[in-house]
C-alpha positions as CSV (number, residue, x, y, z in Angstrom):
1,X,23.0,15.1,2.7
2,X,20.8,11.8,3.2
3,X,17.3,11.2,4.2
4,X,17.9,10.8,7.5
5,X,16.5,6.9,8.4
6,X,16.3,5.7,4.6
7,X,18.3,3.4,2.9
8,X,18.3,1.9,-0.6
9,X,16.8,-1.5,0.2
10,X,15.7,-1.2,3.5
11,X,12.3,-3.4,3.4
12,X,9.2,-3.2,5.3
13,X,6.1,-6.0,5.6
14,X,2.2,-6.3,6.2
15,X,0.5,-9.3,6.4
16,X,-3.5,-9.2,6.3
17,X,-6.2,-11.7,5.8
18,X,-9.3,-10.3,3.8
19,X,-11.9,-10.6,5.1
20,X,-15.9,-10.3,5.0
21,X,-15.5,-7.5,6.9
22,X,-13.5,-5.7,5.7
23,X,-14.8,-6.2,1.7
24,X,-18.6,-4.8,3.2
25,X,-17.1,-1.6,5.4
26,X,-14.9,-0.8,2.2
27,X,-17.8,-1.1,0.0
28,X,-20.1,1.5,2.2
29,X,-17.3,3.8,2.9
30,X,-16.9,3.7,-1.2
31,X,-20.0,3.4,-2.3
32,X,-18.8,0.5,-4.8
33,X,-21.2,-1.9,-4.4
34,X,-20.2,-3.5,-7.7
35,X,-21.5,-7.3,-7.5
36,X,-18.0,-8.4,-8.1
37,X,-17.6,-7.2,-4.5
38,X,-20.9,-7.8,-2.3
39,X,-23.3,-10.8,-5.0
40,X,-21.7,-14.4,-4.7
41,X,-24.5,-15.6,-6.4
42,X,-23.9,-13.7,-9.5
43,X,-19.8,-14.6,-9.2
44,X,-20.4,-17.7,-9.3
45,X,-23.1,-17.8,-11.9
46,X,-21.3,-15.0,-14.0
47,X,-17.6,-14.9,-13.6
48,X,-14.3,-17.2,-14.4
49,X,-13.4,-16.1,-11.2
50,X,-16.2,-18.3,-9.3
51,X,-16.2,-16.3,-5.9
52,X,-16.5,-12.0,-5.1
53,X,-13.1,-10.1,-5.1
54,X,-11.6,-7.7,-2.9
55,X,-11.9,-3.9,-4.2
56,X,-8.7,-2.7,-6.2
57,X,-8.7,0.0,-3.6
58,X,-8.8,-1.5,-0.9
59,X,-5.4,-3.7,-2.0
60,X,-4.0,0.3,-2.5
61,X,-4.8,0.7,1.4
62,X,-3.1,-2.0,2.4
63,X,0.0,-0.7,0.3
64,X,-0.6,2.7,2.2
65,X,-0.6,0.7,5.5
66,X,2.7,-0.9,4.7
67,X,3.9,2.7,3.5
68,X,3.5,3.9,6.8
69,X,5.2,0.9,8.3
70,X,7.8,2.5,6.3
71,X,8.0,5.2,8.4
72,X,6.6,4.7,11.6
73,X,10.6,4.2,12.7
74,X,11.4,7.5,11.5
75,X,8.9,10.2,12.6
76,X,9.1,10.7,16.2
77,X,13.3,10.2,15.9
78,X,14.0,13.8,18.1
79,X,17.5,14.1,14.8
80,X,15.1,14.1,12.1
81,X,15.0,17.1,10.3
82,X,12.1,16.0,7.7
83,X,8.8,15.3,7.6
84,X,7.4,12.3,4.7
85,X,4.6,13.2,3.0
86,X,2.9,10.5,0.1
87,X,3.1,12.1,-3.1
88,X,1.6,8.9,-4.5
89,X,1.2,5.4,-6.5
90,X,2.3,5.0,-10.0
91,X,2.7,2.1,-12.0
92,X,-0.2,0.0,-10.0
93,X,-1.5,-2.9,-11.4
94,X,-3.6,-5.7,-10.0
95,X,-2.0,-8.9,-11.7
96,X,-4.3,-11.2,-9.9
97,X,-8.2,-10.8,-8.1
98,X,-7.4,-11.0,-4.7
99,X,-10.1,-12.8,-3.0
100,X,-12.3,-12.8,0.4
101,X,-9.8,-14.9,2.4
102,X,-6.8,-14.6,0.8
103,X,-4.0,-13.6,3.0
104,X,-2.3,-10.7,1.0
105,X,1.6,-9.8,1.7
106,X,3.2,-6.9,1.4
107,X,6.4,-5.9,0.7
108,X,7.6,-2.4,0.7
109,X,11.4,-2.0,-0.5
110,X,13.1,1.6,-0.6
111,X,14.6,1.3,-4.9
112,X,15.8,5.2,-5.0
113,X,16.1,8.3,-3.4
114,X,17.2,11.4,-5.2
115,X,18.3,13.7,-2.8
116,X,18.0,16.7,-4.4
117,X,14.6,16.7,-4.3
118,X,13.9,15.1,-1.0
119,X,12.1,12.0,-2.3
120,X,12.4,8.4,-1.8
121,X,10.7,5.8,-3.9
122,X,9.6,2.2,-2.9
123,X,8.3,-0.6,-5.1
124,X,5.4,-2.5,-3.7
125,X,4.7,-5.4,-3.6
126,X,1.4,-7.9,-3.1
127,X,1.8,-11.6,-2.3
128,X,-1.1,-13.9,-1.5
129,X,-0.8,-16.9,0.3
130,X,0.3,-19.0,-2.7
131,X,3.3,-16.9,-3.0
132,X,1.7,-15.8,-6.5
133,X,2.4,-11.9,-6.7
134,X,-1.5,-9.8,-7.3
135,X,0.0,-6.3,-7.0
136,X,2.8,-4.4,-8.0
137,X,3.0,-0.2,-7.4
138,X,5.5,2.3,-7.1
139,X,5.5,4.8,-3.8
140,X,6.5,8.2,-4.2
141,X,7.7,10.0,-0.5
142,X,8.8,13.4,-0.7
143,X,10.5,14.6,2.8
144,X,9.6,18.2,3.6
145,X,11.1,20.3,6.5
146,X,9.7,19.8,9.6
147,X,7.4,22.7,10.9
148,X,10.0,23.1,14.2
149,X,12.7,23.9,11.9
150,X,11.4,26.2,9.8
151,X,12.3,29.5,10.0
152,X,9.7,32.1,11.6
């Protein structure tokens, strides 16, 4: 029996533009204030890069947004008899900085699902607006039984 809503292939997309904003809440929510994050001064006086970069974690969030874009068709489908639950990320790695104004890209594309023990996997992946890819991860889904149809 299938995964009721997933395919092999099926493809899902988040586009967001990073911002000042959202580099300065992620840093006090974290507690990274790394300079590579929050000093231009010392980017540009230090670093190849020239300019801050967005936090590695924060690109992960955006892959977890996309994730649930994933699945956002699925969980209030009344035939549904399972639940998705993020096991996690493997295989991330940041190919590129992704820096404050860069529009990242997401793409999240269903690459397996092994039905025997209710997961699906998707490969992620992060685009800026060059087209140049910055991110790459594997998503791990496992589909547990709904609390409704569990037995009492």
């Amino acid at each position: 029996m299938g995964i009721t809503g997933v395919e092999i292939g099926q493809t899902f997309k988040f586009a967001k533009t990073v911002g000042e904003v959202d580099v300065t809440l992620f840093a006090g929510l974290t507690g990274d204030f790394s300079d590579t994050h929050i000093n231009e001064q010392y980017m540009q006086e230090t670093s190849s890069v020239g300019t801050r970069i967005a936090h590695g974690a924060l690109i992960i969030g955006y892959m977890s947004t996309v994730s649930t874009i994933s699945i956002a068709h699925i969980i209030h489908r009344p035939d549904i008899t399972e639940f998705p639950v993020t096991l996690g990320y493997d295989k991330i790695r940041f190919l590129q900085p992704v820096l404050l104004g860069d529009t990242v890209n997401l793409t999240y594309t269903v690459v397996r699902i092994d039905e025997e023990k209710r997961r699906s996997t998707a490969e992620v992946k992060v685009f800026n607006q060059h087209n140049e890819l910055v991110a790459v991860a594997e998503h791990i889904m496992k589909w547990s039984t709904r609390l409704s149809n569990r037995a009492a």
